[in-house]
N, C-alpha and C positions, 0 to 999 in steps of 0.2 A: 117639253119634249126632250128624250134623253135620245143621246148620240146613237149609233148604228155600227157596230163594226162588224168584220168577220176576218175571221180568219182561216187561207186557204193552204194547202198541203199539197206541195206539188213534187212529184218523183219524174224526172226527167227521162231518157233514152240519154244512158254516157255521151252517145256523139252530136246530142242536140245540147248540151247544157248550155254553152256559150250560147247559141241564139237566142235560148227561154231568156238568160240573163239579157241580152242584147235588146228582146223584145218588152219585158219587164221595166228595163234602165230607159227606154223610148216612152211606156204606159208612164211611169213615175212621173217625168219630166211631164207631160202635156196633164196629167191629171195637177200636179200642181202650179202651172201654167195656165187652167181654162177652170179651175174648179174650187173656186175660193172658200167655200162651205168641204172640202175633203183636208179634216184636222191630221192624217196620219196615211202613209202609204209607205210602207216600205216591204223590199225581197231580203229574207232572211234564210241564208247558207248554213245546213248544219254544219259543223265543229265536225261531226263521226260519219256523215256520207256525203258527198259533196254533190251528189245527185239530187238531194232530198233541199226541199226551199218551205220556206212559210212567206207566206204574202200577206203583212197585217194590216187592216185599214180599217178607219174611223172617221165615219164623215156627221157632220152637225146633226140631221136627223134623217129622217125616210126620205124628203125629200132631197137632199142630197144626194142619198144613198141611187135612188132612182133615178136622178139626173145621170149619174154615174154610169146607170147600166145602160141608159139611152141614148148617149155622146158618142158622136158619129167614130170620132178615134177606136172606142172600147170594142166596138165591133167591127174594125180593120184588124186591131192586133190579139185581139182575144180568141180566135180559133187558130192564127196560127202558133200563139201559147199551146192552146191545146195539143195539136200536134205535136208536139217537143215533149208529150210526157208521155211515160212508161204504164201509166195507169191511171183511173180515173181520180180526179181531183177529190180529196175531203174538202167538204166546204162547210165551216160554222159560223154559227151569228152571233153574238152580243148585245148586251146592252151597259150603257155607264151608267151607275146608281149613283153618283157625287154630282 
């Protein structure tokens, strides 16, 4: 079975940025705290808008991936992420060929 990732595109509201960051930096910590199968998780700030984020993650397989989206945390802090953005998320999937 080959790994799972995606990667999400988040545009924030100027005056939410710090939270999304605040609520992302809370998601990080407990996903690599409770989720030993999530190989990769990081919030990534562009360089040219500091409004603009990529969220990149990679967990072992589906099953992971899906533990992921069921863990009672993800769905405390994942709608008020949503809330803090300017517009709807791009969200894409992956897979590792190696």
């Amino acid at each position: 079975m080959s790994a799972k990732s995606f990667i999400a595109v988040l545009k924030t509201k100027p005056e939410k940025r710090e939270e999304m960051i605040a609520l992302q930096a809370e998601l990080k910590g407990l996903v690599f705290q409770h989720e030993p199968d999530a190989q990769v998780y990081e919030l990534l700030q562009s360089d040219d808008d500091p409004d603009t984020f990529n969220v990149v993650a990679t967990f072992k397989d589906d099953a992971a991936f899906e533990k992921h989206m069921a863990i009672d945390f993800h769905d405390r802090l994942v709608p008020p992420i949503l809330d803090c953005l300017a517009e709807d998320m791009q969200l894409s999937f992956f897979r590792s060929l190696g």
